[in-house]
N, C-alpha and C positions, 0 to 999 in steps of 0.2 A: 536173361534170355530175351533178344527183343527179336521177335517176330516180324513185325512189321520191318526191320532194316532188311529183310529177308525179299521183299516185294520190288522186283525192280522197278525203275520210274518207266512208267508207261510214255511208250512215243509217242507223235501227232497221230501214228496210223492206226494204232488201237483206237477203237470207237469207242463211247461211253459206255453203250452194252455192255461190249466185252469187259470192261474193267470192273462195272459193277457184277457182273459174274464173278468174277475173282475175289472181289471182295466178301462177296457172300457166301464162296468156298472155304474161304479161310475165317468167316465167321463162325462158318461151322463148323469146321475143323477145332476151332478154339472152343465152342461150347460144348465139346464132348470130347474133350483133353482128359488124360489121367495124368500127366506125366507133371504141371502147373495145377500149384496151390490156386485154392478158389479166388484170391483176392486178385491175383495176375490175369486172371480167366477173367475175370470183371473188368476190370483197367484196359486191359488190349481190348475186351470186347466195344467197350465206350468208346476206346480211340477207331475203334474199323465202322462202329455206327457214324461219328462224326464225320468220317471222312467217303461215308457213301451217300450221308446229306448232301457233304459240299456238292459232290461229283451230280447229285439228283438236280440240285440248286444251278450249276454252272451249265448242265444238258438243258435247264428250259431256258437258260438268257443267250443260249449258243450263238442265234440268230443274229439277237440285237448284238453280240461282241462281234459278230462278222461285220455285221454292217457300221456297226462304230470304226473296225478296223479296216473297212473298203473308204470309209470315209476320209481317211487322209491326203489320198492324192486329190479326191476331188475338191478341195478347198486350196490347190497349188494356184499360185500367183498365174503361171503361163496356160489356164483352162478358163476357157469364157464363161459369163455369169451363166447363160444359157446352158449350158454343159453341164453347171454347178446345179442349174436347178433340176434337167434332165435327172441326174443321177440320183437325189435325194426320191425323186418320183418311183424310179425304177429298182430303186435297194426297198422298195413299200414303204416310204416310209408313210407312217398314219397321221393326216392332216385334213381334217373336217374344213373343205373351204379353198380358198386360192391365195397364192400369194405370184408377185414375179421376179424379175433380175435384180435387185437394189441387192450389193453388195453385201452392208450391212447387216440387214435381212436375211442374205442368205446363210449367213457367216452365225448369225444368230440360231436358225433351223437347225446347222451341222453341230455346234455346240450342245441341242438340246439333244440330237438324235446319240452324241456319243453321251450323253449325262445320263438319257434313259433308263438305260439297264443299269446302272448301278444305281444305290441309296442315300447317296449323296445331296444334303439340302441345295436348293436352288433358290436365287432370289432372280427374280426378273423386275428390269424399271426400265422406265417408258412413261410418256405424257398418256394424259386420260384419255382413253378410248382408243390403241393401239393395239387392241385385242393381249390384253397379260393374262387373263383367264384362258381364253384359248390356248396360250402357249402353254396352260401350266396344263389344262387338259390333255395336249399333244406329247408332253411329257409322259405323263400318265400313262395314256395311248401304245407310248410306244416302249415300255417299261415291263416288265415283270412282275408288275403286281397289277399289269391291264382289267383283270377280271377279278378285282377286291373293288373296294369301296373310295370314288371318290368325293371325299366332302367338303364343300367351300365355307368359308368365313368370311365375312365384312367387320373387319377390326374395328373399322371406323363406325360402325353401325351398333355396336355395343354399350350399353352404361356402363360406365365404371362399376358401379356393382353389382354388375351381374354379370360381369365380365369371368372372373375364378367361374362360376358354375356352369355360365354355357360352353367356356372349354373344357374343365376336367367332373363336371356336374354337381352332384348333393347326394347326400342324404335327407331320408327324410324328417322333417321335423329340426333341419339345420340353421332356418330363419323362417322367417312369418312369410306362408306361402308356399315352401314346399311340403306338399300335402303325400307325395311317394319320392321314393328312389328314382334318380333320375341320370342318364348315360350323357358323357358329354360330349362334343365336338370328337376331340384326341378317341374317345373308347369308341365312338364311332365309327372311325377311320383308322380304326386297329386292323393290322397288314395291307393295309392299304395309304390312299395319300389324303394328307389335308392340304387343302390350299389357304394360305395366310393371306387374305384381300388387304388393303392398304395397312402394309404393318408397321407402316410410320405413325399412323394414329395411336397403335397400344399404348397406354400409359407406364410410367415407368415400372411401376408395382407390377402390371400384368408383364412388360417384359422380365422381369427375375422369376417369376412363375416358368415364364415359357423358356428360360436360358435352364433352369434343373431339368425342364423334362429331354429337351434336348442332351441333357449330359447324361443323367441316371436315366432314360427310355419309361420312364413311372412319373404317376401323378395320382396326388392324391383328391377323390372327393371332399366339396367342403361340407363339414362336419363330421367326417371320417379319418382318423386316425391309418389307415389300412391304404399300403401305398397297392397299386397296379401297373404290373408291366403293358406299355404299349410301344409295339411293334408298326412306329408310322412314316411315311416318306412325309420330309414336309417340302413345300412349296412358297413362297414369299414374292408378293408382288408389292411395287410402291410407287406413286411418280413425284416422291419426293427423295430430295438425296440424302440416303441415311449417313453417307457418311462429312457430309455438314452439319448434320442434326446431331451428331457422336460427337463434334466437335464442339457445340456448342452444347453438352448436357441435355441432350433433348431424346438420345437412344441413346443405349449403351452400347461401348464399342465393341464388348466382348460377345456381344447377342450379334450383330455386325459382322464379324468373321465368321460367327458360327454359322450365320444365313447364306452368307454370302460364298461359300464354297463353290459353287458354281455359279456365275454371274450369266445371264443374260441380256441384252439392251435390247427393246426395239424402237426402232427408229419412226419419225411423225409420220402421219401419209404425203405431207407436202413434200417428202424426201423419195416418196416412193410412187411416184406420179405412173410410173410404169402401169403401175397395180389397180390406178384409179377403172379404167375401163372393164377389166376383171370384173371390180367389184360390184359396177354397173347392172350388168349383165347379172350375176352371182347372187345381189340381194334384190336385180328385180325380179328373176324367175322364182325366189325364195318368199318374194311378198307375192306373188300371182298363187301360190301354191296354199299361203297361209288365206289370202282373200277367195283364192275359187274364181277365178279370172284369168284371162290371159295378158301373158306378159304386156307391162305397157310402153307405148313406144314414145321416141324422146324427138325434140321438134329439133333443127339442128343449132337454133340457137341455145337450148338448155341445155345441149349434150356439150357443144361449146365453155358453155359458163360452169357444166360438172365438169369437166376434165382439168379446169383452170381455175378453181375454185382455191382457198386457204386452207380449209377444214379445220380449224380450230378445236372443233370436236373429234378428230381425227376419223378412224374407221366407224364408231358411234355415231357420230352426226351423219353420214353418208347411208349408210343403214336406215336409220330416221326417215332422209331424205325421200329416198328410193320407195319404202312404205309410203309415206305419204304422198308422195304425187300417184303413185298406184292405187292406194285408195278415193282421190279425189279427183283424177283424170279419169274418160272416157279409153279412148284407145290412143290418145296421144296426148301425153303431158306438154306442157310450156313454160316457162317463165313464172307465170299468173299463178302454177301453183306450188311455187316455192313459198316457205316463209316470208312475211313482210319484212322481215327485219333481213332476211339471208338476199333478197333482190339485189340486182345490181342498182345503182343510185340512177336516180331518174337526171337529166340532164339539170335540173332548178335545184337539188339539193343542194347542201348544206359544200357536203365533202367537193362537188363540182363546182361551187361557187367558189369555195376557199382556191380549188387549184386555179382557177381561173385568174382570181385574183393574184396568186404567189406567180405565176406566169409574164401578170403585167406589170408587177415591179409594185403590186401596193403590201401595202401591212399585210400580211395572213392573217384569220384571224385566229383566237388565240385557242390553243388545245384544250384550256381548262370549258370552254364558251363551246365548242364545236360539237365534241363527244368522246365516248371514254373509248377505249383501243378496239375493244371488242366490237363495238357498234362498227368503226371506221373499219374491222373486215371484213364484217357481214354488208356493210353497204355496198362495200366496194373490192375491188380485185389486189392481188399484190400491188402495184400501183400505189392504190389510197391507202395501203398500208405504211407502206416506202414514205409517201408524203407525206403521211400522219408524224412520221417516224422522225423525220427531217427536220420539220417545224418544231413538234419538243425540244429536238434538242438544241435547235437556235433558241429557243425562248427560255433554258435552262442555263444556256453557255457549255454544253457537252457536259452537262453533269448527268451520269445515268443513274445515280442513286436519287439525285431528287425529283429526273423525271420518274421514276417507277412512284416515288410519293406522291405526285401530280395525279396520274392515272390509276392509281391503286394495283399494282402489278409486281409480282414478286419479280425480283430486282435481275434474278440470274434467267427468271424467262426472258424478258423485256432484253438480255443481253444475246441470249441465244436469238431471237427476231435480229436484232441488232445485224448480229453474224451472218444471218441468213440473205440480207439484204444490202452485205457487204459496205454499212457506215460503222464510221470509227470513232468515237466519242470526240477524240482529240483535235479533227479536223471542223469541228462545234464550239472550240472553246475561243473563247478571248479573255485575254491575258488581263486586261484593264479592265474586266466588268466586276463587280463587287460578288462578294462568295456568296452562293445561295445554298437553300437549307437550313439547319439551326446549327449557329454560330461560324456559321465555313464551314464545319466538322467534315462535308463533302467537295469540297472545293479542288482537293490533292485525289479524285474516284479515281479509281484503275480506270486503265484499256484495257479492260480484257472483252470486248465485245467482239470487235471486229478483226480484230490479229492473231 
């Protein structure tokens, strides 16, 4: 006798109420049955609880499933970015802060708002300081488990041994030190989310740790036999590619998929130039409120040179920025009080004499002599970047792996600059010049910079 086939499938227009009314009718109709042996009374009763969780579970994420499901059209090709951002504003979505029209970006928000409500791990990557914490917080935010626990990690900030204890904790008396029982990371952020800060640094031992608890939802304390369920969303940020690092044994690939279920990228600020003024305005009112001051105002040559700036530090360094000339200016910041090294290059320097020189037909002089990349874009504007950029590669013959050795720069940034700035290795080579690096070995480097 199955009861439950007896219930018809509820339409759209039934409300949740109502069906959990029904459910609880026929709970109790079954717990005061004569006509079913007790073990039937028990089984359908389990089956009608489990299915007035779900319906409990799905009435609080109702919202976020609308809005994940309003979210469709608004990411169509024929809606402007403006439109795309309007509507994420107007569906609530919960975003601590500003962002503006950069495609990418926007594309990135819509993905995290339909991730939200479900339990799905998320991995987010982006260069440093593109706000991945925020995003993992904005997740969070806008998630169904908003008002639990969220807890962050710095992967890369852990020793290797003590790596097991600060995520799944100890017993006491487990190694010399711990003196009590102690909860870890994961038990902490039980029904709730942990965020995984640079999880490209975990060691591979701590990733097999972290790929069981992902499967079994349990982990055990060290020096505890006694596994624990935990019930956790987890979150993974990196701005390293894991899956070059899977490729070369350095992740695992299986931990890889499992993170990576929901991918999100964010894009540099120098991509999202729209946003720079935003954030202007956004982190100066934010430092006038932390200092007890009124906002400071900006000369127009610094507001100039902020809005045209690299940002290598991305969102981070601007932020910085903003604090600091608030702190150190009057009621109008300038120039004077930006970093020494972040100034634009006085007209005798180094970077201006070099272009001066490349201009009038003499030697350049030589990248490894001048300064290292980073220096050349804090002196100076995309420009001295561009030129920096030009000169290596003449003086390498378009080898990009030996200039990234030159300048100590991981090989696939120095190609994404490359891209940005639309030079192509190839149009750098000559044919006749002897193979640099050790042995030639880079002599045959890809194009893949600029194509």
């Amino acid at each position: 006798m199955k009861i439950l086939d007896q219930v018809e499938e509820p339409s759209p227009a039934i409300s949740y109420a109502g069906l959990i009314e029904r459910i609880e009718i026929l709970r109790s109709t079954l717990r005061w049955s004569s006509r079913l042996e007790r073990a039937d009374i028990d089984k359908l009763l389990r089956q009608a609880t489990s299915l007035r969780d779900e319906v409990m579970q799905l009435s609080h994420k109702e919202r976020f499933v609308q809005a994940a499901t309003a979210a469709e059209p608004a990411a169509s090709a024929d809606q402007s970015r403006g439109a795309r951002r309007k509507a994420l504003i107007e569906r609530s979505f919960i975003f601590e802060g500003t962002f503006g029209d950069n495609p990418r970006l926007l594309e990135s928000l819509e993905i995290a708002e339909k991730a939200a409500p479900t339990d799905l791990p998320v991995l987010i990557d982006g260069e440093s300081g593109t706000g991945k914490e925020l995003m993992a917080k904005v997740i969070h935010a806008n998630g169904s488990r908003s008002d639990k626990p969220f807890i962050s990690v710095n992967c890369g900030a852990i020793p290797d041994n003590l790596l097991e204890s600060e995520l799944f904790g100890h017993r006491k008396g487990a190694f010399t030190g711990a003196s009590n029982d102690r909860k870890g990371k994961f038990e902490s952020a039980h029904t709730g989310t942990i965020f995984l800060d640079e999880i490209g640094e975990l060691p591979l031992a701590g990733q097999v740790k972290l790929l069981r608890v992902l499967e079994a939802h349990e982990i055990q304390r060290v020096g505890s036999d006694e596994t624990i369920a935990v019930d956790t969303r987890i979150v993974a940020a990196t701005n390293r590619n894991l899956r070059q690092l899977s490729e070369e044994g350095k992740f695992r690939e299986d931990l890889f998929y499992r993170l990576s279920v929901i991918h999100v990228t964010l894009p540099p600020l120098r991509e999202r130039r729209d946003e720079i003024p935003l954030l202007i305005a956004w982190f100066g009112d934010e430092a006038a409120g932390t200092l007890k001051r009124r906002p400071v105002r900006l000369t127009p040559r610094l507001r100039d040179f902020l809005l045209n700036y690299a940002y290598p530090g991305n969102i981070r360094e601007l932020r910085n920025v903003m604090y600091r000339v608030s702190c150190l200016a009057g009621e109008m910041a300038d120039i004077d009080h930006l970093p020494v090294d972040m100034r634009p290059a006085a007209p005798g320097s180094a970077a201006a004499l070099s272009h001066a020189a490349t201009a009038a037909g003499q030697e350049p002089i030589s990248v490894a002599n001048l300064m290292s990349l980073s220096d050349a874009k804090r002196a100076a504007s995309d420009d001295a970047e561009k030129a920096f950029l030009e000169r290596g590669l003449r003086e390498v013959s378009g080898t990009v792996a030996e200039l990234a050795r030159r300048i100590d720069m991981n090989r696939s940034h120095l190609q994404m600059l490359l891209k940005k700035h639309g030079l192509h290795s190839k149009d750098f080579r000559n044919r006749n010049a002897p193979p640099t690096g050790n042995n030639g070995a880079d002599e045959h480097d890809e194009d893949d910079s600029g194509s």
